[in-house]
C-alpha positions as CSV (number, residue, x, y, z in Angstrom):
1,X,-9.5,36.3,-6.2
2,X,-9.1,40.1,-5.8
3,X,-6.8,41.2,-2.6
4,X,-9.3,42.5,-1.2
5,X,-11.7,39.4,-1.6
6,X,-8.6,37.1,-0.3
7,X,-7.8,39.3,2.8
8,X,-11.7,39.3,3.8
9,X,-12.0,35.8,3.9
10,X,-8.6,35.8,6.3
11,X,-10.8,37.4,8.4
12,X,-13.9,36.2,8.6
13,X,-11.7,32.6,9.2
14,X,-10.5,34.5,12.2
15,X,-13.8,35.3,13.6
16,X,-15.7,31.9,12.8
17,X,-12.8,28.8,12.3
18,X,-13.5,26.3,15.4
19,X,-12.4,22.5,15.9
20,X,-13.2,20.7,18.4
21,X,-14.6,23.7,20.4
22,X,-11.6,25.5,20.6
23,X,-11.2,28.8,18.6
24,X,-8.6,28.2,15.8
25,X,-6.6,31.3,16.2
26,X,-4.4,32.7,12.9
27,X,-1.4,34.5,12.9
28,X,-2.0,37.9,11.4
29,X,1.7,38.7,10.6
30,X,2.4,35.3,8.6
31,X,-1.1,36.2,6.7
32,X,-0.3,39.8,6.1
33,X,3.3,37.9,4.6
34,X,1.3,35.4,2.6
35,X,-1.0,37.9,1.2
36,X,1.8,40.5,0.2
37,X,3.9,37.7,-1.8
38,X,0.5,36.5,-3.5
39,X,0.3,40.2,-4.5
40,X,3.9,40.4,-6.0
41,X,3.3,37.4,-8.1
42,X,0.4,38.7,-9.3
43,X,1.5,42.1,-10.3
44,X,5.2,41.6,-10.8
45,X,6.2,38.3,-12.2
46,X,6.9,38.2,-16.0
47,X,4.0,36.1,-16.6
48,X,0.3,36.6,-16.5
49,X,0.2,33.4,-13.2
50,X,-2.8,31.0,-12.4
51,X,-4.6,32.4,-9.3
52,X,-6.3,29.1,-8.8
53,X,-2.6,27.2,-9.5
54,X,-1.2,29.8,-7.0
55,X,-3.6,29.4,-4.2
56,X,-3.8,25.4,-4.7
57,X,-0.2,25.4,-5.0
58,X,-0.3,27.2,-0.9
59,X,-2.6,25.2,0.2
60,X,-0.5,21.9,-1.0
61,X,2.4,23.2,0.4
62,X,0.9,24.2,4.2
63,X,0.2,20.3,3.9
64,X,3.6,19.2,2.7
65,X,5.3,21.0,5.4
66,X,3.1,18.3,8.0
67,X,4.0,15.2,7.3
68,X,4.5,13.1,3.7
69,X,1.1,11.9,3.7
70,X,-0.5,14.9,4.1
71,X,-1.9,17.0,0.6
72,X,-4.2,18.6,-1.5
73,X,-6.5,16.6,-3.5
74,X,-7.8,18.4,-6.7
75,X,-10.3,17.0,-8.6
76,X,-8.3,14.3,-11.0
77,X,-7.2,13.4,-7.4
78,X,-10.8,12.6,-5.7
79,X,-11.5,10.8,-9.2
80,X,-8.5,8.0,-8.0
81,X,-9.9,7.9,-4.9
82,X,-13.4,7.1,-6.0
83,X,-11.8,4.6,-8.3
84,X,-10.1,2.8,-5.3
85,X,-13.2,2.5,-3.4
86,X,-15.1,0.7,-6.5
87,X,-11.9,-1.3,-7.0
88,X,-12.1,-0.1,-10.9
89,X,-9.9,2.4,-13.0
90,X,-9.5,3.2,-16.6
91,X,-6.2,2.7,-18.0
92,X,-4.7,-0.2,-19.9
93,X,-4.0,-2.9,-17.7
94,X,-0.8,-3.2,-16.9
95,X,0.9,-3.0,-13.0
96,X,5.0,-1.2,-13.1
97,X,7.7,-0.7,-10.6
98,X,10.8,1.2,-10.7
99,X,13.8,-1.4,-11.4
100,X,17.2,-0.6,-11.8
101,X,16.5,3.5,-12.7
102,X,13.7,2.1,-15.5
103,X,10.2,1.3,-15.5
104,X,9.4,-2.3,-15.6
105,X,6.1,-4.2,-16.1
106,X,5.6,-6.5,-13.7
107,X,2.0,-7.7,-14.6
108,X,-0.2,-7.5,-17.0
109,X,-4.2,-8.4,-16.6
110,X,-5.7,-11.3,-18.4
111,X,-7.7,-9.7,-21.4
112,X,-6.9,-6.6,-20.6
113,X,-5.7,-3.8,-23.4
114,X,-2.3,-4.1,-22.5
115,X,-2.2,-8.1,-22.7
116,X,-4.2,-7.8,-26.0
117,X,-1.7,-5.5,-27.4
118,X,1.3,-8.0,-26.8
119,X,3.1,-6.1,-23.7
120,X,4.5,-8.6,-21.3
121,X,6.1,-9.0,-17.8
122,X,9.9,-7.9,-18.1
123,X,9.4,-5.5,-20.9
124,X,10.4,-1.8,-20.0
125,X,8.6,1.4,-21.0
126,X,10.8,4.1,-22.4
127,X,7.8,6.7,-23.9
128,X,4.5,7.6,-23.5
129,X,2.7,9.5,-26.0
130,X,6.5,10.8,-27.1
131,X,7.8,11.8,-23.9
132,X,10.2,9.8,-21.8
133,X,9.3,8.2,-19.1
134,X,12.7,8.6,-16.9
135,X,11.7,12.4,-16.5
136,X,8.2,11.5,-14.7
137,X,7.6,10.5,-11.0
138,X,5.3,7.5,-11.0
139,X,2.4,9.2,-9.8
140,X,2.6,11.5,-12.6
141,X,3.3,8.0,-14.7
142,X,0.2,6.4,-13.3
143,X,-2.2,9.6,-13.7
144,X,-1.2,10.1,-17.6
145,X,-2.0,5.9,-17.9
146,X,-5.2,6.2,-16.7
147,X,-7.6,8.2,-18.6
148,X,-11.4,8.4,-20.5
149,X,-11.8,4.5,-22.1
150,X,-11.6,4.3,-25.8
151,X,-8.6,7.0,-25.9
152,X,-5.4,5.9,-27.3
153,X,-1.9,5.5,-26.0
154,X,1.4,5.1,-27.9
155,X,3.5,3.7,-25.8
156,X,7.5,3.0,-26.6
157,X,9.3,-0.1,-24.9
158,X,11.8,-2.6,-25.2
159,X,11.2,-6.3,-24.9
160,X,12.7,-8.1,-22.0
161,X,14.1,-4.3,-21.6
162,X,16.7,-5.0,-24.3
163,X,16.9,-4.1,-27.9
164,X,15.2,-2.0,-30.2
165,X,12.5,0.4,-28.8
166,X,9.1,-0.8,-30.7
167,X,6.2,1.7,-30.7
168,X,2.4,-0.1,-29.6
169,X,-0.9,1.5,-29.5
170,X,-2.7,0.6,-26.3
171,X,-6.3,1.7,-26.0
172,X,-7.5,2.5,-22.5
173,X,-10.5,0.8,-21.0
174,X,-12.3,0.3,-17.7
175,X,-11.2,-2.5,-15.9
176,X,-11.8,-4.2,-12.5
177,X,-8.8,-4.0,-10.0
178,X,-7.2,-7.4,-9.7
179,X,-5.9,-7.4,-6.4
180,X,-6.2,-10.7,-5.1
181,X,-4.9,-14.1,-7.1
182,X,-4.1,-17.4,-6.0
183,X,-1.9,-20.3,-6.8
184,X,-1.1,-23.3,-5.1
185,X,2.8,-23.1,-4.0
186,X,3.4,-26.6,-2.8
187,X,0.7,-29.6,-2.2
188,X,-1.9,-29.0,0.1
189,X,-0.3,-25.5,1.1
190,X,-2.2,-22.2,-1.0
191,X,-0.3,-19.1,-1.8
192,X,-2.5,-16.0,-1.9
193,X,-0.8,-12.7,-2.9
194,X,-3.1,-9.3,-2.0
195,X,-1.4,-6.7,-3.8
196,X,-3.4,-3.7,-2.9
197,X,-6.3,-2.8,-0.4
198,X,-8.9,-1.7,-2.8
199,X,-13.1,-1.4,-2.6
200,X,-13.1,-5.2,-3.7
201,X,-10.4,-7.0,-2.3
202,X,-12.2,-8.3,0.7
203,X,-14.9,-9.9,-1.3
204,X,-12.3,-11.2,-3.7
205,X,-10.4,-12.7,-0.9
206,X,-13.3,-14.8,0.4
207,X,-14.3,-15.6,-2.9
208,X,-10.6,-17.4,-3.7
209,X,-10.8,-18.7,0.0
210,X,-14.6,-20.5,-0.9
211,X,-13.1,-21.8,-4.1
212,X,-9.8,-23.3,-2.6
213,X,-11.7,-24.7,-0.1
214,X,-14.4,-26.4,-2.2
215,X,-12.3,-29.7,-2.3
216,X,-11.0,-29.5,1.7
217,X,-9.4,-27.2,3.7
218,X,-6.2,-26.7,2.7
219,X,-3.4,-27.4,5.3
220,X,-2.0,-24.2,5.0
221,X,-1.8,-20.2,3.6
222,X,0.9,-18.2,2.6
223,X,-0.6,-14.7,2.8
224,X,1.5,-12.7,0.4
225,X,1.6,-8.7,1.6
226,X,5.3,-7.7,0.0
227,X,5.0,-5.2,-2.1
228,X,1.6,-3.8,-0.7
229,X,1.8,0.2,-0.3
230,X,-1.9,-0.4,1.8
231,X,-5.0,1.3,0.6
232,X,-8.8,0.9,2.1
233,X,-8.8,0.7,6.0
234,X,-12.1,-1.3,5.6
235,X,-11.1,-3.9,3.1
236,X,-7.6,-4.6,5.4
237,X,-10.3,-5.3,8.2
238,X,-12.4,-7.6,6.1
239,X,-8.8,-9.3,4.8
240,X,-7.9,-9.6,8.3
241,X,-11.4,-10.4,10.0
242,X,-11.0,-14.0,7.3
243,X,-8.3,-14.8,9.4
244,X,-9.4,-14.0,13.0
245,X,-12.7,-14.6,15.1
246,X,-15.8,-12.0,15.5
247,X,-15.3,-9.1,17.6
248,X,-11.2,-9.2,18.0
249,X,-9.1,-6.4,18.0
250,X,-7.3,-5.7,15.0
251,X,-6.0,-2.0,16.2
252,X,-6.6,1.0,17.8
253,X,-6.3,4.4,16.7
254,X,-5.3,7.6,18.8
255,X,-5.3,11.0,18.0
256,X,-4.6,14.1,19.1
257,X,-6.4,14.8,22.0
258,X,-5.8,12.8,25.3
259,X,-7.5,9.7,26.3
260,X,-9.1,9.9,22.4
261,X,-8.6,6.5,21.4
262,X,-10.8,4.7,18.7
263,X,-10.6,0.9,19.0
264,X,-12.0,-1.0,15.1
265,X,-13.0,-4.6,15.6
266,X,-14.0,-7.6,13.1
267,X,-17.3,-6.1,12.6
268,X,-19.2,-5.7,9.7
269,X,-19.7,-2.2,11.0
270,X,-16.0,-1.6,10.1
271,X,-15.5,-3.4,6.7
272,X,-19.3,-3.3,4.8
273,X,-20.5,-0.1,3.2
274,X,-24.1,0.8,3.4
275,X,-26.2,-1.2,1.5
276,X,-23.3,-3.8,0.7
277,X,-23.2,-7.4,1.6
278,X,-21.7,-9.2,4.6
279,X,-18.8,-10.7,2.8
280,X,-17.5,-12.5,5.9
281,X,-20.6,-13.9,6.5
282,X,-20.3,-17.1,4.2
283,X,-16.6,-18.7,4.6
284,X,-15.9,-21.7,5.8
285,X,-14.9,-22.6,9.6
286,X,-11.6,-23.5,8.8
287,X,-10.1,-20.3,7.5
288,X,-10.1,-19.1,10.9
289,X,-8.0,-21.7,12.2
290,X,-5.7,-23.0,9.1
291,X,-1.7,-22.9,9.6
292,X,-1.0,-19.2,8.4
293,X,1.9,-17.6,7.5
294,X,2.7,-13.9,6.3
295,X,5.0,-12.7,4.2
296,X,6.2,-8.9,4.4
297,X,8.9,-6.8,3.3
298,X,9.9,-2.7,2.9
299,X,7.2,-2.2,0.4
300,X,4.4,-3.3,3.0
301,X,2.8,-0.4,4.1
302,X,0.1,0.8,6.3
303,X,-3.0,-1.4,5.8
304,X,-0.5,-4.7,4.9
305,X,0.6,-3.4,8.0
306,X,-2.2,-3.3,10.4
307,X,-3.2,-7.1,9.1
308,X,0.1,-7.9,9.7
309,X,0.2,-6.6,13.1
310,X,-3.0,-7.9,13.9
311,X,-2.2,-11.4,13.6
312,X,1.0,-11.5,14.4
313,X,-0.5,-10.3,18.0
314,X,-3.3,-12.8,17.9
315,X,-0.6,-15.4,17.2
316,X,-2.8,-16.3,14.4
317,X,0.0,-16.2,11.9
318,X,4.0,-16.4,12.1
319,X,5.2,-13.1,9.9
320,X,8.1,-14.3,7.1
321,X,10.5,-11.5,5.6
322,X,11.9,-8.1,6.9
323,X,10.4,-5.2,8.5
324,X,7.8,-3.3,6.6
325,X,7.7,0.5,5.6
326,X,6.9,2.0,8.7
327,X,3.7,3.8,7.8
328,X,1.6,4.0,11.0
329,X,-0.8,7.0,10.7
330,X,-4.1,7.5,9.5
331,X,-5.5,10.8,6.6
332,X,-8.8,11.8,6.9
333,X,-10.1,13.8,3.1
334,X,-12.1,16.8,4.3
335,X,-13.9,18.5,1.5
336,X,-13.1,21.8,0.6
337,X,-15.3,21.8,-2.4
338,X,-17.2,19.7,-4.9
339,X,-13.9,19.3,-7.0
340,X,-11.1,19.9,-4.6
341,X,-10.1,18.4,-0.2
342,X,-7.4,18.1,2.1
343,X,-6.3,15.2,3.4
344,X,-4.5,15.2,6.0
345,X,-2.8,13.0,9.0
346,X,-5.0,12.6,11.5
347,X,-4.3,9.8,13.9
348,X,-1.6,7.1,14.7
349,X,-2.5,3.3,14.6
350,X,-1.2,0.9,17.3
351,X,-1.8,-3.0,17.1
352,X,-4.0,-4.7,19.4
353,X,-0.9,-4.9,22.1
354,X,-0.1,-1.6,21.8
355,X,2.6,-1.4,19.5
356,X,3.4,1.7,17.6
357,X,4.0,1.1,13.7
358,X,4.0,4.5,12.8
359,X,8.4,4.9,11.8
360,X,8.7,1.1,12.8
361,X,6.8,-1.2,11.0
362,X,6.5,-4.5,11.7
363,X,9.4,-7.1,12.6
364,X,9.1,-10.2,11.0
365,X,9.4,-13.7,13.6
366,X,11.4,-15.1,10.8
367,X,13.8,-12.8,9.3
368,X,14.4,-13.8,5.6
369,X,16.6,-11.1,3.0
370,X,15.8,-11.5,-0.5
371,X,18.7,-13.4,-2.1
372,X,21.5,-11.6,-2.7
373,X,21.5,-10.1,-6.5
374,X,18.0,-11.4,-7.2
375,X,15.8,-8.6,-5.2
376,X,15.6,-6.8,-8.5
377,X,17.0,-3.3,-6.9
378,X,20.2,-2.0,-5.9
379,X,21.0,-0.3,-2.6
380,X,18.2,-0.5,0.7
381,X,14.7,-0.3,0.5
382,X,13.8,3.7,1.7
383,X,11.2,3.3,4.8
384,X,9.0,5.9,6.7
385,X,11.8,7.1,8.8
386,X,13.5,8.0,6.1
387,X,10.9,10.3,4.3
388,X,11.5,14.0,5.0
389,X,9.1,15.7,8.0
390,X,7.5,11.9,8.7
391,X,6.0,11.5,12.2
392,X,8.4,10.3,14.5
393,X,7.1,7.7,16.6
394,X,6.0,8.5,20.3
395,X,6.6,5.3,22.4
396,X,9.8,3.9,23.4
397,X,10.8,0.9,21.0
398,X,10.0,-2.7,22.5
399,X,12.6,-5.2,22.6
400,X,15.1,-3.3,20.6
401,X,12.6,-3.2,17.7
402,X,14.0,0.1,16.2
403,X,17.9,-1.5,16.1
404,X,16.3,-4.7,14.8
405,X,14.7,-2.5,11.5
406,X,17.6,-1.0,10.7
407,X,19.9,-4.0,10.7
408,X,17.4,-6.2,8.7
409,X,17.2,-3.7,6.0
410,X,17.3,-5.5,2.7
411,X,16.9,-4.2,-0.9
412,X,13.7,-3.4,-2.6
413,X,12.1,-6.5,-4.4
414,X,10.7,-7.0,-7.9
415,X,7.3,-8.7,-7.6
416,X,8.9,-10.4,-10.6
417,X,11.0,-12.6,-8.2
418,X,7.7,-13.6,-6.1
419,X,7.0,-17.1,-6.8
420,X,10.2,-18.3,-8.9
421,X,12.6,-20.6,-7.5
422,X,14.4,-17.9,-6.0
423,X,11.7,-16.4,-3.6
424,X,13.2,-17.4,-0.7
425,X,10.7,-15.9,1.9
426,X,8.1,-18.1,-0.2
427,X,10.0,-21.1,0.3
428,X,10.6,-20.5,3.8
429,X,7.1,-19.9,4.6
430,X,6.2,-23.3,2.6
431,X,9.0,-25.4,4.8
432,X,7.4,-24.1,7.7
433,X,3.8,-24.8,7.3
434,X,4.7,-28.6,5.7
435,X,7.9,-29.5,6.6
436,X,7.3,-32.9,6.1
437,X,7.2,-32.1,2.2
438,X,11.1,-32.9,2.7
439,X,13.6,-32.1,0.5
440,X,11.7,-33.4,-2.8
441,X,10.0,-30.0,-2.9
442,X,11.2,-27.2,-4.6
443,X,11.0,-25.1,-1.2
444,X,13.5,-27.7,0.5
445,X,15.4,-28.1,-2.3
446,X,16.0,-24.1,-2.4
447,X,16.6,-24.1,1.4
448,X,19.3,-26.9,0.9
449,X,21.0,-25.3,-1.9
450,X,21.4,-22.3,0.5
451,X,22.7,-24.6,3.5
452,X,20.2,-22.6,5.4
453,X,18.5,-24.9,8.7
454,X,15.4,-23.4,10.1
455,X,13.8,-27.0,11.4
456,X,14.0,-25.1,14.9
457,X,11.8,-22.3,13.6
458,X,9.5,-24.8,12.1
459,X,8.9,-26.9,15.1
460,X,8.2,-23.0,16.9
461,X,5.5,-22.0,14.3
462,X,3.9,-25.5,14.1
463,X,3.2,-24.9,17.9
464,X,2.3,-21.2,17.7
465,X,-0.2,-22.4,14.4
């Protein structure tokens, strides 16, 4: 865009920009500064720059400067975000985490490309497509995996993340989200991990829920959210409105003007899409009202959190683990054209007793650290309050919640460990809900080993269940 061109849309932004009814005024001297660097980079920098990268590139940083979860979507962006909401992607099947300094698989989806091509849990990716992997963010990871189905990757990895590196072709494909699975964890008592929020995972929880239940009601649920970075508002509602009655308050959200407060309900008018099917509407009595417990940890974020929070206020479920990320506020994407948006922070979420999560997070009732040398990480899991220009919160902390976070902290955890004999918070959870499984179980057997007694929190959650 010509200087001219750029500097008359400045001002016809001045004459016209409004929210909310108030005239947005700009500040001409920080423009006429913005404008005058644009026109140095464009005439004097020793290459020919971008004018679309350079303006994007202002606009992404403006956002940046907010909060972290604040940006600019471009187009590859709104593509993802489509994806989420149809709980499908193209890529080749496979689900990573940072372990260690390297990237290790940590699941791979039945039939999928990956699974097909012979890559396994515990293997480590070294290359993609030639270039290492250690010099790419996992964003940038993640966006280079994905892709149009029926193109090739050549991935390089090590088995078990020892030995020779081995070169595999992986062909990308469209594939379905997997975000809910199931497993019984000790008689009678179901495990169900939810590892993301996506367009599906609702539906997919009541679906596992109506098969588990086909023989009986099980006499209790360990709802996995470790590890879960959030994702779909709506589908955390339908996840949490399994759990709870019609109508009840999962949590409120206030923005920036006073006395704005939005309060979202179990209501089909806050988890169905137009046109889409009531998946609430066909479970079973008994999954409002079976033993529950929740297991968290630092990598629970933002809509792990609000379930979280939501029962733990209904005293519908007795959180297991440490205190979750933190991540309290809410984006809004506002279109700035057909291929490119802002989103950006635009209210705070409080859970239906008026607790603040936002650089918090939730405290666990039962405080459980991963075992010691078998979290899968060294050092302490990073949290919202630790990000650079994150919100910080704006009412005072309850109970000493903010001195109870930071003395819990614990290091990250490899979903790898979730479900083995060591996953403590797992066993925990299990003792509580069927203690009288004794010490034949695998769960009591774990707890003894550790010399750990927690009868007295038992007996405290049977009563609260």
């Amino acid at each position: 865009m010509p200087i001219r061109r750029l500097a008359f849309a400045v001002s016809l932004c001045c004459a016209s920009l409004a929210h909310a009814g108030d005239t947005v005024t700009l500040p001409k001297e920080e423009l006429d500064q913005l404008i005058a660097a644009y026109a140095l980079v464009k005439s004097q920098y020793v290459e020919a720059p971008d004018e679309r990268k350079l303006l994007t590139a202002a606009i992404g940083g403006m956002l940046a400067s907010l909060d972290p979860h604040s940006q600019y979507l471009g187009k590859d962006d709104l593509a993802g975000l489509e994806q989420d909401r149809l709980g499908e992607y193209v890529g080749i099947g496979v689900e990573v985490e940072v372990e260690d300094g390297q990237m290790q698989v940590v699941a791979v989806a039945d039939d999928g490309p990956a699974a097909q091509a012979g890559i396994e849990p515990g293997d480590t990716l070294v290359s993609l497509n030639g270039d290492p992997i250690l010099r790419m963010r996992p964003a940038e990871l993640e966006k280079r995996m994905r892709g149009v189905p029926g193109t090739a990757l050549a991935l390089g990895l090590r088995r078990g993340g020892k030995g020779e590196v081995r070169s595999v072709d992986v062909t990308r494909a469209a594939l379905r989200a997997d975000t809910v699975r199931t497993r019984m964890a000790a008689p009678g008592v179901a495990w169900i991990r939810i590892s993301s929020f996506e367009g599906r995972t609702a539906a997919d929880l009541a679906a596992a829920l109506a098969t588990l239940g086909a023989a009986g009601a099980p006499r209790g649920i360990v709802l996995d959210l470790r590890n879960d970075p959030g994702g779909l508002v709506a589908s955390a509602v339908g996840v949490a409105g399994a759990f709870l009655p019609p109508d009840a308050l999962l949590f409120t959200a206030r923005g920036r003007m006073a006395g704005a407060e939005s309060r979202v309900t179990v209501s089909p008018r806050y988890y169905r899409g137009p046109g889409e099917p009531d998946v609430l509407a066909g479970l079973p009595a008994w999954t409002r009202t079976v033993p529950l417990a929740v297991l968290v940890n630092g990598g629970s974020a933002s809509s792990a959190e609000l379930v979280a929070g939501a029962l733990q206020d209904h005293g519908r479920a007795q959180i297991v683990g440490t205190p979750t990320f933190g991540k309290g506020s809410i984006q809004t994407v506002f279109p700035l054209s057909d291929d490119s948006a802002v989103k950006m922070t635009v209210a705070r979420y409080f859970t239906p007793k008026g607790r603040e999560i936002q650089a918090r997070g939730i405290v666990p009732d039962v405080a459980v650290a991963p075992l010691r040398g078998k979290s899968g990480a060294e050092g302490l899991v990073l949290r919202e309050a630790d990000l650079e220009h994150h919100l910080a919160a704006t009412l005072p902390a309850r109970d000493g919640a903010d001195t109870a976070v930071q003395a819990r902290r614990a290091a990250p955890e490899s979903t790898r460990m979730f479900g083995t004999g060591d996953d403590l918070a797992l066993a925990t959870a299990v003792h509580m809900l069927a203690p009288d499984l004794g010490l034949a179980h695998e769960a009591g057997a774990l707890l003894r080993k550790l010399g750990l007694r927690i009868e007295a929190s038992a007996q405290a959650v049977a009563k609260a269940l």
